[in-house]
N, CA, C and O atoms as a GROMACS GRO file, in nm:
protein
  520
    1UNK      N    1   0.950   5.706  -7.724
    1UNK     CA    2   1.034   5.717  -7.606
    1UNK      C    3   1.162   5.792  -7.644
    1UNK      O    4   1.211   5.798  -7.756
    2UNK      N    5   1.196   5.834  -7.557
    2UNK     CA    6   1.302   5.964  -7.593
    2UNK      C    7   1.442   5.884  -7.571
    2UNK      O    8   1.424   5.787  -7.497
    3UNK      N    9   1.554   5.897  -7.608
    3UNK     CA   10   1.662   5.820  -7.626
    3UNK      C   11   1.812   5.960  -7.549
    3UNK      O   12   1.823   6.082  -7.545
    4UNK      N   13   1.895   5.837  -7.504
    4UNK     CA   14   1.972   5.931  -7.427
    4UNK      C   15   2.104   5.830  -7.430
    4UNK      O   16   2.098   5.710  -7.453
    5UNK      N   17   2.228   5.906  -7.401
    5UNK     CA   18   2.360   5.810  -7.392
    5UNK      C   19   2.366   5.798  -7.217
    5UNK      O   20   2.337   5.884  -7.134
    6UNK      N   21   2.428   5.626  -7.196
    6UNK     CA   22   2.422   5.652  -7.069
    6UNK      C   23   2.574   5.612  -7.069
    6UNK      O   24   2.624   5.573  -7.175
    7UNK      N   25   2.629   5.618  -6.989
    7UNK     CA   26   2.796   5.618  -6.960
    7UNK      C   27   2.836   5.468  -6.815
    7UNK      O   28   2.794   5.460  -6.699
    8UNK      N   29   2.895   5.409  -6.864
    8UNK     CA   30   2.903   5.286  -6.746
    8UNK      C   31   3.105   5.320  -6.672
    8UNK      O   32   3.206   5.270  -6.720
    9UNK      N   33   3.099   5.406  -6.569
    9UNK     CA   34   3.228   5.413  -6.572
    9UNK      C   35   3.311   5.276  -6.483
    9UNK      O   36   3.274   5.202  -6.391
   10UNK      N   37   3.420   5.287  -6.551
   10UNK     CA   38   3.495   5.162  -6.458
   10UNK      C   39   3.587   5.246  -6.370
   10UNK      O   40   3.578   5.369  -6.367
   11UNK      N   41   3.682   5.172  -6.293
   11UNK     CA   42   3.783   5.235  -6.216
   11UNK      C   43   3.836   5.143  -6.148
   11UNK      O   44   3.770   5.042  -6.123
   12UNK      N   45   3.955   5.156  -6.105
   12UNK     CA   46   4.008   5.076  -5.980
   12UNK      C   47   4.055   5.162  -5.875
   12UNK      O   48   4.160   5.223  -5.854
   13UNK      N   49   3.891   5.139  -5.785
   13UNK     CA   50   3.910   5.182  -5.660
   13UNK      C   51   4.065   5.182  -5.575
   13UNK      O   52   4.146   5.121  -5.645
   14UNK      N   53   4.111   5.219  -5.482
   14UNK     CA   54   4.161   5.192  -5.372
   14UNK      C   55   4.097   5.242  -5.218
   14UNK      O   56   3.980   5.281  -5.218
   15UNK      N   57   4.190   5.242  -5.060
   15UNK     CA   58   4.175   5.248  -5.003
   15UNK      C   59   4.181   5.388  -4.988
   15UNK      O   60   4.142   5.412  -4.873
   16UNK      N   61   4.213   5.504  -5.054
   16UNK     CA   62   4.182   5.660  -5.041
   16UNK      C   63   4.100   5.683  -5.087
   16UNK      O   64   4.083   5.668  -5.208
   17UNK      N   65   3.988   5.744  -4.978
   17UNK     CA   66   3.872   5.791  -5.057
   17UNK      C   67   3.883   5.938  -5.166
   17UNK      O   68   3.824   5.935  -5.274
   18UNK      N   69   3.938   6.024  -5.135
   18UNK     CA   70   3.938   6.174  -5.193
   18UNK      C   71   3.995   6.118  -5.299
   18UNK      O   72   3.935   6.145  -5.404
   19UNK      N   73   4.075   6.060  -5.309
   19UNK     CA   74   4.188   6.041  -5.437
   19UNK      C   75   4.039   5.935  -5.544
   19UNK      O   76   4.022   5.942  -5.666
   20UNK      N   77   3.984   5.875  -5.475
   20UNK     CA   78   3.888   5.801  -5.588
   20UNK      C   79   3.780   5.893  -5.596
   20UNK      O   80   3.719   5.866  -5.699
   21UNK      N   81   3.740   5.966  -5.552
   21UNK     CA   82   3.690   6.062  -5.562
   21UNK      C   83   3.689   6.180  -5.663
   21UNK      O   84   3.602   6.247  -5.719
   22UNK      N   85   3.817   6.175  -5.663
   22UNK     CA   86   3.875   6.320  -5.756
   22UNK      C   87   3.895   6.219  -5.911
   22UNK      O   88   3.885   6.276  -6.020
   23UNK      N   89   3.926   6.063  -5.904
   23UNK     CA   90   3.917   6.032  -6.034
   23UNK      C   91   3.836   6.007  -6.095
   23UNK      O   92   3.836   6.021  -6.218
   24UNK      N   93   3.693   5.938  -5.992
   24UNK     CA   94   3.582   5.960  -6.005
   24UNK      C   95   3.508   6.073  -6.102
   24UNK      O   96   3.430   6.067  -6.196
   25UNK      N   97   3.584   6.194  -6.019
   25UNK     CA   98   3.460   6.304  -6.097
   25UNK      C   99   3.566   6.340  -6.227
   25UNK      O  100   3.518   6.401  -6.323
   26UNK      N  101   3.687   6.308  -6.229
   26UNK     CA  102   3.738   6.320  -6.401
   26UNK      C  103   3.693   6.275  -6.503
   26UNK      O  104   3.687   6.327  -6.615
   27UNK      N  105   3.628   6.085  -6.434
   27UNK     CA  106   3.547   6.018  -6.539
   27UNK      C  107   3.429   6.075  -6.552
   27UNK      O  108   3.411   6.106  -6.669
   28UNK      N  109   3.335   6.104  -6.478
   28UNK     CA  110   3.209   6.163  -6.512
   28UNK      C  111   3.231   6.289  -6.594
   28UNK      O  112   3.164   6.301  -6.697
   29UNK      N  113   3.331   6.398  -6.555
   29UNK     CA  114   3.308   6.475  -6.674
   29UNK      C  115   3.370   6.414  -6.779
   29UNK      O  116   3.299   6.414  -6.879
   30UNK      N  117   3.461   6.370  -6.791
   30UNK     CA  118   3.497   6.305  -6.964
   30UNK      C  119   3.363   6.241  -7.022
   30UNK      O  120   3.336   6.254  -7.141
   31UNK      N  121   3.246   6.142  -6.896
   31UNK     CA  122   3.108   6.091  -7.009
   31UNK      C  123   2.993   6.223  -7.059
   31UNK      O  124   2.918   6.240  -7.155
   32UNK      N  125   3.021   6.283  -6.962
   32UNK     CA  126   2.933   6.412  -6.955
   32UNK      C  127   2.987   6.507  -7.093
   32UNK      O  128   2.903   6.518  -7.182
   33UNK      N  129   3.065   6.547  -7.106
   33UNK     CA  130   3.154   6.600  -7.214
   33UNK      C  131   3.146   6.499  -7.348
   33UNK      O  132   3.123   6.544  -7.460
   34UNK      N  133   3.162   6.395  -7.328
   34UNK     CA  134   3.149   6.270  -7.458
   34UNK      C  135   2.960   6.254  -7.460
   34UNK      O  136   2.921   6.166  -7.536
   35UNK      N  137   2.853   6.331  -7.386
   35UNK     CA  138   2.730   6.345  -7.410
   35UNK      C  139   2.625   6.256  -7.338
   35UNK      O  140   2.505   6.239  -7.361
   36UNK      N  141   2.732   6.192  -7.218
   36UNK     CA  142   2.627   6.125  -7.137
   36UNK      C  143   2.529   6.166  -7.038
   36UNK      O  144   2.583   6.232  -6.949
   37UNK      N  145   2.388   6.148  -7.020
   37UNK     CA  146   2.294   6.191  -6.929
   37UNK      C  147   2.300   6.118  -6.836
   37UNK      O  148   2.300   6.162  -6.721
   38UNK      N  149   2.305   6.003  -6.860
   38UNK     CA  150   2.301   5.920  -6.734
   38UNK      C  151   2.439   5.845  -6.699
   38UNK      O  152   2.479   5.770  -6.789
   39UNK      N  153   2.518   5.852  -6.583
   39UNK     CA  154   2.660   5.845  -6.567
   39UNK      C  155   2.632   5.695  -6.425
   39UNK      O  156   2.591   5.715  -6.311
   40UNK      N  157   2.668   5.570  -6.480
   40UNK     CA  158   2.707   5.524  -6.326
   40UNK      C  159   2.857   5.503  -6.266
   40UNK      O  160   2.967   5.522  -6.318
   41UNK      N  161   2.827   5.466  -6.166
   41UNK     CA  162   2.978   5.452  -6.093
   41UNK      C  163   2.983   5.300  -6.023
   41UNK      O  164   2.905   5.261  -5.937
   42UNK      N  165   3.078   5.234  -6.072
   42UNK     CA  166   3.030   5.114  -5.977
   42UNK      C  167   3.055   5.062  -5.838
   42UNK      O  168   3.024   5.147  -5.754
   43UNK      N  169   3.097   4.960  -5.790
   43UNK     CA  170   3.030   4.909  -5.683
   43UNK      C  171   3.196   4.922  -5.648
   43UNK      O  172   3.297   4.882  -5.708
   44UNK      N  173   3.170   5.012  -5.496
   44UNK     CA  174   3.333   5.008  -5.387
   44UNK      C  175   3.410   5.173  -5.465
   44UNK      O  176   3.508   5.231  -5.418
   45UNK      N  177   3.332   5.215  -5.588
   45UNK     CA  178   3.357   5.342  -5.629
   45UNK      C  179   3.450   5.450  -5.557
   45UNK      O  180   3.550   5.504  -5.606
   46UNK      N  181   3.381   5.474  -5.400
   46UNK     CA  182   3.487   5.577  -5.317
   46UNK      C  183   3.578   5.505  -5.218
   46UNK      O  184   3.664   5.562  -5.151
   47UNK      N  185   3.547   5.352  -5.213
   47UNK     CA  186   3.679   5.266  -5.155
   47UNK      C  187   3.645   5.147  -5.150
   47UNK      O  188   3.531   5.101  -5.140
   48UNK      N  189   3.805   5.060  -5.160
   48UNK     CA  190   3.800   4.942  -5.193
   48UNK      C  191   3.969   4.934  -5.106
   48UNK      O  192   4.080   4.978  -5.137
   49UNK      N  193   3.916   4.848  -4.979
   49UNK     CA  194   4.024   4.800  -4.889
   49UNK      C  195   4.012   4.729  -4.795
   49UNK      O  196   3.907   4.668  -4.812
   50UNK      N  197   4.058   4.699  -4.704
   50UNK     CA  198   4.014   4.644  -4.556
   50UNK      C  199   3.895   4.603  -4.504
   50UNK      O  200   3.810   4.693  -4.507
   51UNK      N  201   3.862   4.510  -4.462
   51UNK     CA  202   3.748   4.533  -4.419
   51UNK      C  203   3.715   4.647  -4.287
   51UNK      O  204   3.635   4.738  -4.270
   52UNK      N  205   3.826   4.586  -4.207
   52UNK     CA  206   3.833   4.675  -4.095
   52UNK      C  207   3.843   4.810  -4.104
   52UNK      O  208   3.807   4.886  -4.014
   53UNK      N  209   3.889   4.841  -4.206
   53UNK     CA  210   3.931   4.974  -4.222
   53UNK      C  211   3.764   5.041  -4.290
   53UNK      O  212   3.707   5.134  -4.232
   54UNK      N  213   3.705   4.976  -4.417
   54UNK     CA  214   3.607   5.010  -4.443
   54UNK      C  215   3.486   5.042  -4.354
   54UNK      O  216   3.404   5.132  -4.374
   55UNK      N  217   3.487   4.937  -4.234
   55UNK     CA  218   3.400   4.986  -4.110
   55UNK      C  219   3.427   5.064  -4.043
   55UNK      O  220   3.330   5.121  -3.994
   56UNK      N  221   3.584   5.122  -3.992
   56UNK     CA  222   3.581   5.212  -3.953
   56UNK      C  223   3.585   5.299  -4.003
   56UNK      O  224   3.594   5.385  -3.915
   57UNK      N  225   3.583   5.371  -4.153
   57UNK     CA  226   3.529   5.492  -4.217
   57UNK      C  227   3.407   5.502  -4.287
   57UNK      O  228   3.379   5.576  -4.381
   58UNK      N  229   3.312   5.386  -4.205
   58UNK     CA  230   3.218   5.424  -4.278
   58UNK      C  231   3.151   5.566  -4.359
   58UNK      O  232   3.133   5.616  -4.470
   59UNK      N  233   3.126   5.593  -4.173
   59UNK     CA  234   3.092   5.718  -4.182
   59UNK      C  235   3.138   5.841  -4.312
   59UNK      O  236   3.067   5.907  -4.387
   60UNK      N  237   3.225   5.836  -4.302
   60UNK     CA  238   3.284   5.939  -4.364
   60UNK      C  239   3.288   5.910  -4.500
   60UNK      O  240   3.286   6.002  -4.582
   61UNK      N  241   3.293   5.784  -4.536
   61UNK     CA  242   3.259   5.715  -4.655
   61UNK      C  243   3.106   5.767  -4.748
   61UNK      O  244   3.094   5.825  -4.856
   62UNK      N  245   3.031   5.730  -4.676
   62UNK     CA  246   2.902   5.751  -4.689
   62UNK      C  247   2.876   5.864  -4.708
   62UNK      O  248   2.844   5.894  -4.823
   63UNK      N  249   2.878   5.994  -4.583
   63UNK     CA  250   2.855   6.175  -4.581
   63UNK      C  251   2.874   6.171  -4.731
   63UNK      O  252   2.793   6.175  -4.824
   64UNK      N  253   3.058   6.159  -4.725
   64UNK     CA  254   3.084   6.206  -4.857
   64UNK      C  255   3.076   6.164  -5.018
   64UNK      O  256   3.085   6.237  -5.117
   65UNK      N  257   3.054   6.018  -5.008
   65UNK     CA  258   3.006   5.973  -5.122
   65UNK      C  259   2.847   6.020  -5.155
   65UNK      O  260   2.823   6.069  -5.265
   66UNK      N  261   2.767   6.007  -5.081
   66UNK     CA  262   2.621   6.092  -5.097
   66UNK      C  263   2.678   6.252  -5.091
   66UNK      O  264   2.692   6.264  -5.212
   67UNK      N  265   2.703   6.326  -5.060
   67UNK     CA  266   2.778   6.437  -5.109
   67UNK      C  267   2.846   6.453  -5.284
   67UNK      O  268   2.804   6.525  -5.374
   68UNK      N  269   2.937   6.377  -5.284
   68UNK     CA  270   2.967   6.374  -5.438
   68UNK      C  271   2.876   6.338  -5.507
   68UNK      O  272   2.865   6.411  -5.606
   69UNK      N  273   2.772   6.227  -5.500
   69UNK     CA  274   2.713   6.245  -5.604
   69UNK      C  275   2.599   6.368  -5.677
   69UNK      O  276   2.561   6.410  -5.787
   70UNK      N  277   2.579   6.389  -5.529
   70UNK     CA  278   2.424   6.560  -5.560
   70UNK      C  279   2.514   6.650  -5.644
   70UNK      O  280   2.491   6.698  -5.755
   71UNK      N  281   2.620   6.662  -5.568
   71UNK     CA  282   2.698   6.770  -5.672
   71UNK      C  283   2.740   6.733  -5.764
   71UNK      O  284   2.730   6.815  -5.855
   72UNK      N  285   2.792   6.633  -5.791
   72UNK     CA  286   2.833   6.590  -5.974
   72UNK      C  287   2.683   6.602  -6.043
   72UNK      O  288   2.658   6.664  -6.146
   73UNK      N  289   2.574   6.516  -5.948
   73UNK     CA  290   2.443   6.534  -6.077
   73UNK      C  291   2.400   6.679  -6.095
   73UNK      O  292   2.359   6.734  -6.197
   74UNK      N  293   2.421   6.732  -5.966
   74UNK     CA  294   2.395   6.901  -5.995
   74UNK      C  295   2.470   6.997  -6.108
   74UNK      O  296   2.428   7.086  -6.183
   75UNK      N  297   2.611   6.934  -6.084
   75UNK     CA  298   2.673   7.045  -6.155
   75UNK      C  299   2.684   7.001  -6.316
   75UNK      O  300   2.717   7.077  -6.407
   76UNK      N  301   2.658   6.894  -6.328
   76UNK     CA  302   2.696   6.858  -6.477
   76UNK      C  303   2.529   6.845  -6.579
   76UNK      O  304   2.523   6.838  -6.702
   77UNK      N  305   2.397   6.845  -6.471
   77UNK     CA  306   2.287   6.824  -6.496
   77UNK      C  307   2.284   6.680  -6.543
   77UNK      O  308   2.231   6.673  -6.653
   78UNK      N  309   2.319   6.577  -6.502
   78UNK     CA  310   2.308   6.462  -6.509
   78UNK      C  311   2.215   6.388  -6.405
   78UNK      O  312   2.163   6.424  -6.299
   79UNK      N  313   2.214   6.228  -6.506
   79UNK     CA  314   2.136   6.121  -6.386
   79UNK      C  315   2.277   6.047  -6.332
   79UNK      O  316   2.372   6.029  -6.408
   80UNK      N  317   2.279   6.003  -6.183
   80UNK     CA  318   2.389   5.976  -6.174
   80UNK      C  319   2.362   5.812  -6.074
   80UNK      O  320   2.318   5.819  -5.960
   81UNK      N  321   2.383   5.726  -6.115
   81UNK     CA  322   2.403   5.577  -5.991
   81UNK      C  323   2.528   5.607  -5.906
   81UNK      O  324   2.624   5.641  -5.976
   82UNK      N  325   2.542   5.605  -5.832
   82UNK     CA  326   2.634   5.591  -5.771
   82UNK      C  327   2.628   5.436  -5.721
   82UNK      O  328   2.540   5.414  -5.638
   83UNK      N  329   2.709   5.326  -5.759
   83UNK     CA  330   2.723   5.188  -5.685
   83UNK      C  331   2.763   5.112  -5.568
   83UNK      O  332   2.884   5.088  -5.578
   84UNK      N  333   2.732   5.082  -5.501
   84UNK     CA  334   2.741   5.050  -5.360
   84UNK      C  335   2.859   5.102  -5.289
   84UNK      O  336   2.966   5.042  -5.293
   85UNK      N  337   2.848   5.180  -5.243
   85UNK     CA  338   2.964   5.230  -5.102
   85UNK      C  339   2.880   5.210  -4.924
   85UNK      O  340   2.765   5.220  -4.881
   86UNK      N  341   3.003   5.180  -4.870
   86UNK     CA  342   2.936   5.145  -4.700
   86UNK      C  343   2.898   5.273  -4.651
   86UNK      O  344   2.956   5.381  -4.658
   87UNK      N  345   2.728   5.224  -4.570
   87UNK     CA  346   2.680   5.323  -4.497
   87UNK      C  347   2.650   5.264  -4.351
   87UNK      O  348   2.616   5.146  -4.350
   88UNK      N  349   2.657   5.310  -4.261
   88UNK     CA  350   2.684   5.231  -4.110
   88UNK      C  351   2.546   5.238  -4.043
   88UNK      O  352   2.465   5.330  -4.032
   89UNK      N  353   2.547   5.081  -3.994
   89UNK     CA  354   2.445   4.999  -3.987
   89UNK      C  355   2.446   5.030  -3.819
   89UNK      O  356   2.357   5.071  -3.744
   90UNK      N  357   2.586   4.993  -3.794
   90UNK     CA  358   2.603   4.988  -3.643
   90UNK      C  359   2.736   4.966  -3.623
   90UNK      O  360   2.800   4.961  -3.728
   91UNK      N  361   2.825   4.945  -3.479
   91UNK     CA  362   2.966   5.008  -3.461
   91UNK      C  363   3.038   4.891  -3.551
   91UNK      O  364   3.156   4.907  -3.580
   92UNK      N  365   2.973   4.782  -3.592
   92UNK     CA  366   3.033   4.674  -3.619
   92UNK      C  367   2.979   4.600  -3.820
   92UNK      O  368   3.018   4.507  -3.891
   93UNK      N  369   2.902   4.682  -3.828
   93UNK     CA  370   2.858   4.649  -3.980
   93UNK      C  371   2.846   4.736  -4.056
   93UNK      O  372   2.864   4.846  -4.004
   94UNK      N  373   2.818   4.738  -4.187
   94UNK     CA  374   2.776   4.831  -4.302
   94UNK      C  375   2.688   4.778  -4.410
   94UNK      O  376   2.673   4.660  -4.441
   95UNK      N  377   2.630   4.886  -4.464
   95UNK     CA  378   2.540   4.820  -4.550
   95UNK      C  379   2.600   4.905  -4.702
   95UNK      O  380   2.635   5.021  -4.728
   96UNK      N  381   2.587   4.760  -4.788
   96UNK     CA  382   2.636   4.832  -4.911
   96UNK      C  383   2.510   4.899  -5.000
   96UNK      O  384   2.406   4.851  -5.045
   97UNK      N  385   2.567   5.024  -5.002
   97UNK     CA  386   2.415   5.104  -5.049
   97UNK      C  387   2.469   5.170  -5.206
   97UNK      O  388   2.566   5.235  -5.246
   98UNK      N  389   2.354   5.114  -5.263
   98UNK     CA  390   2.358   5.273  -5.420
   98UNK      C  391   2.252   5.373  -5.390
   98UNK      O  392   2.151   5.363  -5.322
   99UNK      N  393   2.298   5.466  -5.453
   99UNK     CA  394   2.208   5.592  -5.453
   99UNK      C  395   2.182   5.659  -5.595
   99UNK      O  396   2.270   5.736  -5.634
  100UNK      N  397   2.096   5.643  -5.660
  100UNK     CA  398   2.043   5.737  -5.733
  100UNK      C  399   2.007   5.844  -5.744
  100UNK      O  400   1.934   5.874  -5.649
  101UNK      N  401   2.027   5.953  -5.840
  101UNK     CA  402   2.003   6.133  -5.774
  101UNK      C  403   1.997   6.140  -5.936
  101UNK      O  404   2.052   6.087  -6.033
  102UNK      N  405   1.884   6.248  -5.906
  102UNK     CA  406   1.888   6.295  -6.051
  102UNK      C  407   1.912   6.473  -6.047
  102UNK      O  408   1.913   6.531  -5.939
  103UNK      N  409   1.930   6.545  -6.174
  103UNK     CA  410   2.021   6.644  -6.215
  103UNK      C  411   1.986   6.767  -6.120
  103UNK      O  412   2.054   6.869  -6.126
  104UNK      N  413   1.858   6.755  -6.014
  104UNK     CA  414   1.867   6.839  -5.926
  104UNK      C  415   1.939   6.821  -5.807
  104UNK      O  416   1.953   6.899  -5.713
  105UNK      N  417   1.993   6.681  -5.828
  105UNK     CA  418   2.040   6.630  -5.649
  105UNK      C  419   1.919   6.605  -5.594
  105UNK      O  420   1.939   6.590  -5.474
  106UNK      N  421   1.794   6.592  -5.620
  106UNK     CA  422   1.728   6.484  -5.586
  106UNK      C  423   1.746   6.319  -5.542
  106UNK      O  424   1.759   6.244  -5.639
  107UNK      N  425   1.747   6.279  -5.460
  107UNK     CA  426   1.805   6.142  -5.436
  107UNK      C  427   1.632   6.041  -5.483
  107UNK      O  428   1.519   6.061  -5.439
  108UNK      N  429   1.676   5.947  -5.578
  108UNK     CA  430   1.538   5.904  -5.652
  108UNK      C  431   1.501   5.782  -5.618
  108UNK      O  432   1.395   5.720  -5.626
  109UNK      N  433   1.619   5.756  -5.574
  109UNK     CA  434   1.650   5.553  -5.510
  109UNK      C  435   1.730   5.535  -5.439
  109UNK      O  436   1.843   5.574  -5.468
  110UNK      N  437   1.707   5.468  -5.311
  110UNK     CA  438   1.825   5.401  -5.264
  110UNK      C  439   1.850   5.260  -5.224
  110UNK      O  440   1.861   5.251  -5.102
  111UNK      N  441   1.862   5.162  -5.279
  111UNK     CA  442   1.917   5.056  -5.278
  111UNK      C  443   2.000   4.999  -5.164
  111UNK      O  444   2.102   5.064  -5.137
  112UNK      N  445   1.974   4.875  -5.083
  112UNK     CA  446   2.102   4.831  -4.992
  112UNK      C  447   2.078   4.700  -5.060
  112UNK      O  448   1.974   4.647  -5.097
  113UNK      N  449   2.218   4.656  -5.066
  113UNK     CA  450   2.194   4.478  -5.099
  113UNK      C  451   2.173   4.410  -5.026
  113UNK      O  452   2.237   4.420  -4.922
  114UNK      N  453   2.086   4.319  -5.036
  114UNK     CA  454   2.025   4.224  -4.956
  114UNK      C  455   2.094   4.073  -4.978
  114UNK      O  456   2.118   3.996  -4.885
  115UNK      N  457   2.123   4.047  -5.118
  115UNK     CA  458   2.193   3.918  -5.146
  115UNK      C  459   2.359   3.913  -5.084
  115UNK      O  460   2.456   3.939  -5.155
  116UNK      N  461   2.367   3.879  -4.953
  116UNK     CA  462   2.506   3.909  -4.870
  116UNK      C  463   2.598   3.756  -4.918
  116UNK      O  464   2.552   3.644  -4.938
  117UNK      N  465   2.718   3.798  -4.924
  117UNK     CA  466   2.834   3.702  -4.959
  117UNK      C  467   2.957   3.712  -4.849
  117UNK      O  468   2.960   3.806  -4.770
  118UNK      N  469   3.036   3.633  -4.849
  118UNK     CA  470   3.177   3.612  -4.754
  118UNK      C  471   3.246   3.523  -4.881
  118UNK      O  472   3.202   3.428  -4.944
  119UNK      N  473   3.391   3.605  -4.892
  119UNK     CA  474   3.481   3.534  -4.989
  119UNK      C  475   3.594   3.559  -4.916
  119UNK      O  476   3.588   3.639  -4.823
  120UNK      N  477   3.716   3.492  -4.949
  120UNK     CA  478   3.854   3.453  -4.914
  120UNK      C  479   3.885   3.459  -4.997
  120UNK      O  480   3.830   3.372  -5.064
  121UNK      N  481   4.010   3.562  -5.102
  121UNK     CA  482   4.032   3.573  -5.197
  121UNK      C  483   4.188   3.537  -5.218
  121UNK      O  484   4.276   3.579  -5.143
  122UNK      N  485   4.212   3.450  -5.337
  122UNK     CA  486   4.366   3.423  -5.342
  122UNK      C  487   4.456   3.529  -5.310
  122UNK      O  488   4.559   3.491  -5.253
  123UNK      N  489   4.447   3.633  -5.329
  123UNK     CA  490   4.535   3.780  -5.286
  123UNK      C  491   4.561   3.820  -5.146
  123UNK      O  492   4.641   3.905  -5.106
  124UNK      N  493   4.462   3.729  -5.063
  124UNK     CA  494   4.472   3.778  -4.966
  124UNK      C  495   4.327   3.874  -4.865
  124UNK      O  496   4.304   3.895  -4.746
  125UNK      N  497   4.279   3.898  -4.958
  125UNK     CA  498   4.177   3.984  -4.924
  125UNK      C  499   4.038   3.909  -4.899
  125UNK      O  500   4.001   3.815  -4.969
  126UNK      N  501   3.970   3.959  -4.798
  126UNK     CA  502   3.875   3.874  -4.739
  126UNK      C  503   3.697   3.977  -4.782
  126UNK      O  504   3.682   4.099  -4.776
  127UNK      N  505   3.642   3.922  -4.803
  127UNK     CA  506   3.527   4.005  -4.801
  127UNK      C  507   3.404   3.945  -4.708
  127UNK      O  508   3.365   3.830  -4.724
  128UNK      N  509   3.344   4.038  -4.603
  128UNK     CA  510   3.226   3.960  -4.532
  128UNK      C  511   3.129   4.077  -4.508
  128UNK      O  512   3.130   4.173  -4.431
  129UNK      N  513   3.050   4.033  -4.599
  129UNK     CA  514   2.904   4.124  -4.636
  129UNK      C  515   2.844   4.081  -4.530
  129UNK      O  516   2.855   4.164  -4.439
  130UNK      N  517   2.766   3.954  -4.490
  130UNK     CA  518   2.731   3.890  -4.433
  130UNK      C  519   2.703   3.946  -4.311
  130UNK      O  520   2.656   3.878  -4.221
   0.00000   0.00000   0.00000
C-alpha cells in the first residue's frame, strides 16, 4: 500500500466567511508545501457564529465553501475534506455537510450529520443542530 502525509488543519473559525477562507487556504498551502496529499479542514471551517446568522447565510456559505474546496484540491493537486459547513435544508434549517473532492475537483463524498445535538454554552452561545 502506497503511503502519503495527510495534514489535519486546525483554526479558529469566526463569523466572516472570506476572512476564514483566505486563512483557510494559507493553511492548506503551508500542508501542501510541508508535503501533504491529503489536507482536512474541520468542522464550522468557513463559519462559526450565530445561529441565526448561520441560517441566514447559508446559502452563500455553502456555494462558496464547495467552491473553495474544488479549487484548493485543483490547484494544489490535493485530497481535500472539507468539515462540516451549513447547506440549506429549508428557510428555517441547515444541514451540516462535509465534502470530499479529490485533486481534480471531483466531489468523492458527501456526508450530512445525522447524530443532531442542542447545547447552551457557558459563553453564551447556543447550538441547535436538531
Amino acid at each position: 500500500m502506497k503511503s502519503y502525509l495527510a495534514a489535519a488543519i486546525q483554526m479558529t473559525s469566526t463569523p466572516e466567511l472570506e476572512n476564514n477562507l483566505a486563512e483557510a487556504e494559507d493553511l492548506v498551502e503551508l500542508a501542501v508545501h510541508r508535503g501533504a496529499a491529503l489536507v482536512t479542514l474541520p468542522e464550522n471551517f468557513p463559519f462559526l457564529g450565530k445561529e441565526e446568522d448561520k441560517v441566514a447565510q447559508a446559502e452563500a456559505i455553502a456555494t462558496r465553501s464547495e467552491k473553495f474546496l474544488k479549487t484548493m484540491a485543483q490547484r494544489f493537486q490535493i485530497t481535500i475534506l472539507g468539515g462540516g459547513f451549513p447547506v440549506p435544508v429549508d428557510s428555517t434549517k441547515v444541514s451540516n455537510t462535509a465534502l470530499l473532492i479529490d485533486p481534480s475537483g471531483t466531489e468523492l463524498a458527501r456526508y450530512q450529520k445525522v447524530h443532531l445535538f442542542d447545547v447552551n454554552l457557558p459563553d453564551g452561545n447556543t447550538y441547535r443542530e436538531s
